[in-house]
C-alpha positions in Angstrom: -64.8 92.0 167.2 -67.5 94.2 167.6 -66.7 98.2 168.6 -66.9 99.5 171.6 -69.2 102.4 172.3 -67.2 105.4 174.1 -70.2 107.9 175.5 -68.7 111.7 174.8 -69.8 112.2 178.7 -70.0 115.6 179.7 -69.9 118.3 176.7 -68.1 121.2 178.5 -65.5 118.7 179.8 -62.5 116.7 178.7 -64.1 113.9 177.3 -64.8 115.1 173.8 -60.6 115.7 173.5 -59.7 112.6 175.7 -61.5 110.9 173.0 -59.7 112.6 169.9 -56.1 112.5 171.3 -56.6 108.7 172.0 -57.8 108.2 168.1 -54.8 110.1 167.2 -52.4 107.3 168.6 -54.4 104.5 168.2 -51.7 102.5 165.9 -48.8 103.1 169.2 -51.0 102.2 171.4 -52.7 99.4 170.1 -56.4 100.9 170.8 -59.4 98.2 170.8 -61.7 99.7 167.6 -64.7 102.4 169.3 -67.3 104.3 167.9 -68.0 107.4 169.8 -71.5 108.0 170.8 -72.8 111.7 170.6 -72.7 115.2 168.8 -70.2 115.1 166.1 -70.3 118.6 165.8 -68.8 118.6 169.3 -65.9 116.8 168.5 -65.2 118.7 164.9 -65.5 122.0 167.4 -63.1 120.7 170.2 -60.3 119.3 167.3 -60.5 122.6 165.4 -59.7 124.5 169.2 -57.0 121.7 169.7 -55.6 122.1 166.4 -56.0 118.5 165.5 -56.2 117.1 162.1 -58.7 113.7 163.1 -61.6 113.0 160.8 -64.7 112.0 161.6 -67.2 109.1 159.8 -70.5 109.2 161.0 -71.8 105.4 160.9 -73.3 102.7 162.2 -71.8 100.2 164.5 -71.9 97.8 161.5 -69.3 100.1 159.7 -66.9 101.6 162.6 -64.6 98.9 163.0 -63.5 99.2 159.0 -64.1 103.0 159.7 -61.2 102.9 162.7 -58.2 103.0 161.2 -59.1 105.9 158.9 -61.6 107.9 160.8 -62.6 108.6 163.8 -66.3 106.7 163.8 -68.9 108.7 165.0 -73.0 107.6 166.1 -75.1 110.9 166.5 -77.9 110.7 169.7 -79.7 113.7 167.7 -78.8 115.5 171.0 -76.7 119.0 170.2 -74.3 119.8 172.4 -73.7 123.4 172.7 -71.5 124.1 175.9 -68.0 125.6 176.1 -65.5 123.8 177.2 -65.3 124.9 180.6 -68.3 126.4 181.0 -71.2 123.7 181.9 -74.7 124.5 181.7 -78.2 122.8 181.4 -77.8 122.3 177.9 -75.8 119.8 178.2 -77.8 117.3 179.9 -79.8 116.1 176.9 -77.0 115.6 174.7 -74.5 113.6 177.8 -78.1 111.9 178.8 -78.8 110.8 175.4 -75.5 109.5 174.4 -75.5 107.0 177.9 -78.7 105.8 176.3 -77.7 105.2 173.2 -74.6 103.4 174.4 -76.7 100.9 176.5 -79.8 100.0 173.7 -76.7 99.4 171.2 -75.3 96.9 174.0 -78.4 95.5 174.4 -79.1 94.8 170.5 -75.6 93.4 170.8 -74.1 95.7 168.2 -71.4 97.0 170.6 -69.3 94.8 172.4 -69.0 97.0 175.7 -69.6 100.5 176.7 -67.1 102.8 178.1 -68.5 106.2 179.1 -66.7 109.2 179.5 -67.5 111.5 182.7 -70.7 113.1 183.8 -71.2 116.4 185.7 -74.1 115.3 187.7 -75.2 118.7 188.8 -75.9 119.4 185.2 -77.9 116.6 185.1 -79.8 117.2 188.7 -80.5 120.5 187.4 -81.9 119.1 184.2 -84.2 116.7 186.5 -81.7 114.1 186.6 -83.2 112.1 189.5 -80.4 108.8 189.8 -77.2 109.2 192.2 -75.0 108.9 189.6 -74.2 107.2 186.5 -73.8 103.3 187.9 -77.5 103.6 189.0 -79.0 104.8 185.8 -77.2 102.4 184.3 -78.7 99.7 186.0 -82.2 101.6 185.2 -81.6 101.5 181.5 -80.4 97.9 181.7 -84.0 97.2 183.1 -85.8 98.8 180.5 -85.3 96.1 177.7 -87.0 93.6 180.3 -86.6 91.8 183.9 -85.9 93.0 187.1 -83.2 96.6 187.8 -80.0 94.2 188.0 -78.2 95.5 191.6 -74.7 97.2 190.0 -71.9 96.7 191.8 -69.0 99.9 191.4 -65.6 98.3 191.1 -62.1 100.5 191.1 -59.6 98.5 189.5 -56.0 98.8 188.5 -53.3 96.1 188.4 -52.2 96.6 191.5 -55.5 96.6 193.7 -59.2 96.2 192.9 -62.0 97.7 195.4 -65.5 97.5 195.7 -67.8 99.5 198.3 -70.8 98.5 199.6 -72.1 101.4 199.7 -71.7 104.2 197.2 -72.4 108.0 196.9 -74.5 108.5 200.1 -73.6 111.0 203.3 -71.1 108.9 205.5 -73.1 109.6 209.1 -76.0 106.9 207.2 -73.8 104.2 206.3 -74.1 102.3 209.6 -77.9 102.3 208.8 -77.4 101.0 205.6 -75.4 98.6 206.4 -77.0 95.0 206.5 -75.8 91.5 205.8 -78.0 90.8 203.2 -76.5 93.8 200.9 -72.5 92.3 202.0 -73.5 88.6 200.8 -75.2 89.8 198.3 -72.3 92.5 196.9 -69.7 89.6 197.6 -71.4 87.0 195.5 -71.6 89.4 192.5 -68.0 90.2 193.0 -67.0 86.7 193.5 -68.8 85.6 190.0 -67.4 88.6 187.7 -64.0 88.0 188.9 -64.0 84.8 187.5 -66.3 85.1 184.6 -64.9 88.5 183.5 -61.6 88.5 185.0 -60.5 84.8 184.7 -59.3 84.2 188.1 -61.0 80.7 189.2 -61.2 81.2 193.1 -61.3 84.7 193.6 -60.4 86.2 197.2 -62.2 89.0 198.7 -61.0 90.6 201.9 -63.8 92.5 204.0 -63.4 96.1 205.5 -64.6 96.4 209.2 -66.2 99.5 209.4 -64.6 101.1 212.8 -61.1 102.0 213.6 -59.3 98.6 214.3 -62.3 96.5 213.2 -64.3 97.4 215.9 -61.7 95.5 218.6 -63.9 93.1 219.6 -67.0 95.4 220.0 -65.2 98.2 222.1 -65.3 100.9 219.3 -68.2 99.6 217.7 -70.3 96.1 216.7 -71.1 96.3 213.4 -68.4 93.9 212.7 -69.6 91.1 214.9 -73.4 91.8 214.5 -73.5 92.3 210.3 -70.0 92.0 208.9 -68.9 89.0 210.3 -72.1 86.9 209.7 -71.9 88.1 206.1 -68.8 86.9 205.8 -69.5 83.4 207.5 -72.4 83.2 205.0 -70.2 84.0 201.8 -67.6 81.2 202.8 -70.5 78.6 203.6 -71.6 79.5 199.8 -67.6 78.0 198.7 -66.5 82.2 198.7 -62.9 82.8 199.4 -64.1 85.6 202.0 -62.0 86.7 205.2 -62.0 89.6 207.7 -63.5 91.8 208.6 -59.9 93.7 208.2 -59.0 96.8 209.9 -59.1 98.8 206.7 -55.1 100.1 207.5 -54.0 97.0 207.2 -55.0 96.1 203.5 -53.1 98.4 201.3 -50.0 97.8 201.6 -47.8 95.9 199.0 -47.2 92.7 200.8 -51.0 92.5 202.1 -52.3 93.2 198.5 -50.7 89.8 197.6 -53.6 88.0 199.5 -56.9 89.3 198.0 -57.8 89.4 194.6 -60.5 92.7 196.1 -61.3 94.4 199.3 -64.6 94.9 199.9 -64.9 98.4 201.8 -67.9 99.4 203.7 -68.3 103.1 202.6 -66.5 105.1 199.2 -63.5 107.3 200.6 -62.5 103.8 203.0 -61.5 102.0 199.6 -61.2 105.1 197.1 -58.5 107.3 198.9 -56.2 104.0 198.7 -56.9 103.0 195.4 -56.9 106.5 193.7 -53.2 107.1 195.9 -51.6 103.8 194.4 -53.2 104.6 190.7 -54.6 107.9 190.4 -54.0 108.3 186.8 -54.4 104.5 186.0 -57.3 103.4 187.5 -60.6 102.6 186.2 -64.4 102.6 186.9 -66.0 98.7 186.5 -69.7 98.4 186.8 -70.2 94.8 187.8 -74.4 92.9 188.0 -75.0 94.4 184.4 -75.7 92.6 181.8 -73.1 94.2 179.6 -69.2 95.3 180.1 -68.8 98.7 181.0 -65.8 100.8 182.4 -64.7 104.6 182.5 -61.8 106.4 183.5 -61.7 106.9 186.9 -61.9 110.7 187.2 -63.9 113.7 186.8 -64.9 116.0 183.9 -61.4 118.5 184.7 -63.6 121.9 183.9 -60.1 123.7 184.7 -58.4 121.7 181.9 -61.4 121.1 179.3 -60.1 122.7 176.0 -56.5 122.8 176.8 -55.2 119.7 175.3 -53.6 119.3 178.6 -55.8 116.3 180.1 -54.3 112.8 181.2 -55.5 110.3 178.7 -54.0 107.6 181.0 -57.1 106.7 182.4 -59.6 106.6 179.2 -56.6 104.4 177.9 -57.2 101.7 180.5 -60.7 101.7 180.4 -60.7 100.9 177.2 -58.3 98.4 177.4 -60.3 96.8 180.1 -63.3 97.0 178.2 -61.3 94.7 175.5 -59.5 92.3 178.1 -62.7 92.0 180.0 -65.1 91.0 176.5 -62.4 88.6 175.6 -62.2 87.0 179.2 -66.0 86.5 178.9 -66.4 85.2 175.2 -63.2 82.5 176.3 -65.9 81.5 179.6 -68.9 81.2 177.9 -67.3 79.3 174.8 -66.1 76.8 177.5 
């Protein structure tokens, strides 16, 4: 099998060490084989404050999966990444910038089998001139750039327990309403229907749609977004053979018995599917970017500035994206050989 690419993500942050103390156990935990994208410099500096023995190969793709079980493979962006753990500035924009880049032309060339990307600060990259909402977007943008049309991403939060998708991402909750249309519901719920079973496996996926207001909008007394927009989209999903129901008061879908009956809840804004998710698997759960034309995943968390050079960081989560990465490549190489 191909490596996966694993992006450094943010310099100053816990990415660079997340990355080294997974290496270290690889054999106990069974790790897929990944070449880290980025400065090794960066990740000699962080082992040496760690006080970890890992060694590092810089090669190509061709080479890191031999390279694994020796060395830690390494692909330098060129890009030097000079800030403290900790202590984010500017500087590090070019070097986590570069690395997403590089991830997503080696997936493209088909020399990587997936990319997993370690956290972004994105107001080191606004200040740099960054000018996407956040890393699912620019994805998307990169994906464009090797021909055809931006492909609309689609950010999944999955663990085993639960898998959420909102319709809506990182913009101010008193626009959501506006945004809200049933062209961008059918549209998300078709491209979640069709990964679940081509990435996933699971032949007749169920999605289970959030109303937007408190109760589902009870009947258009507290609101009638549900019966103008929601509902229709739904309608038009199951005439297009999609297992959709709802809209669901979004109380009501989080709980262990009603989690048996969807395979993902589609939420209309971030927090309304987030806060559940990242309650139930905080430590577990992981970032899926579904619509590209590659697998990618990341840990489901932030850069940890407070912990960055401690050693004290919760792999958990870089752990599962990785092993999604590998579960979700296999699922789609078994599909397509069908």
């Amino acid at each position: 099998m191909r490596p996966l690419a694993l992006t450094l993500g943010e310099p100053a942050g816990v990415g660079p060490e997340l990355t080294l103390a997974l290496w270290a156990k690889r054999k106990a935990l069974c790790l897929p084989a990944f070449i880290a994208i980025g400065d090794p410099a960066l990740l000699a500096s962080r082992a040496r404050l760690l006080k970890l023995e890992i060694p590092l190969a810089e090669c190509t793709t061709e080479q890191a999966t031999a390279r694994f079980a020796s060395a830690l493979p390494v692909f330098p962006t060129g890009e030097v990444a000079t800030a403290s753990p900790g202590k984010p500035d500017r500087t590090s924009a070019a070097a986590a910038r570069a690395a997403i880049e590089r991830a997503v032309d080696l997936a493209g060339a088909g020399k990587v089998s997936a990319v997993v990307t370690n956290p972004i600060a994105k107001s080191v990259l606004y200040e740099a001139g960054f000018e996407f909402p956040g890393h699912t977007e620019y994805l998307a943008h990169l994906a464009a750039r090797r021909g055809g049309a931006v492909p609309r991403p689609v950010m999944m939060i999955w663990c085993e327990e639960l898998a959420v998708v909102p319709a809506t991402i990182h913009v101010p909750l008193k626009e959501v309403p506006a945004l809200l249309s049933i062209d961008l519901i059918v549209e998300t719920g078709r491209i979640v229907a069709r990964e679940l079973r081509e990435r996933f496996g699971i032949a007749r996926p169920r999605l289970a749609v959030c109303g937007l207001n408190p109760h589902a909008g009870e009947e258009g007394r507290i609101g009638r977004e549900e019966i103008e927009i929601i509902g229709p989209a739904i309608e038009r999903l199951v005439q297009e053979g999609i297992a959709a129901s709802g809209p669901y008061p979004a109380d009501t879908l989080f709980h262990p018995e009603a989690r048996k009956r969807h395979d993902a809840v589609i939420g209309m804004y971030h927090d309304q599917v987030l806060a559940p998710i990242k309650t139930i698997a905080f430590d577990r759960a992981v970032n899926v970017t579904l619509g590209l034309p590659f697998v990618r995943t990341s840990p489901d968390h932030g850069t940890a500035f407070d912990l960055a050079g401690t050693g004290r960081a919760n792999p958990a989560s870089l752990l599962a994206a990785l092993k999604l990465a590998e579960r979700l490549v296999a699922a789609r190489t078994a599909v397509a050989a069908k």
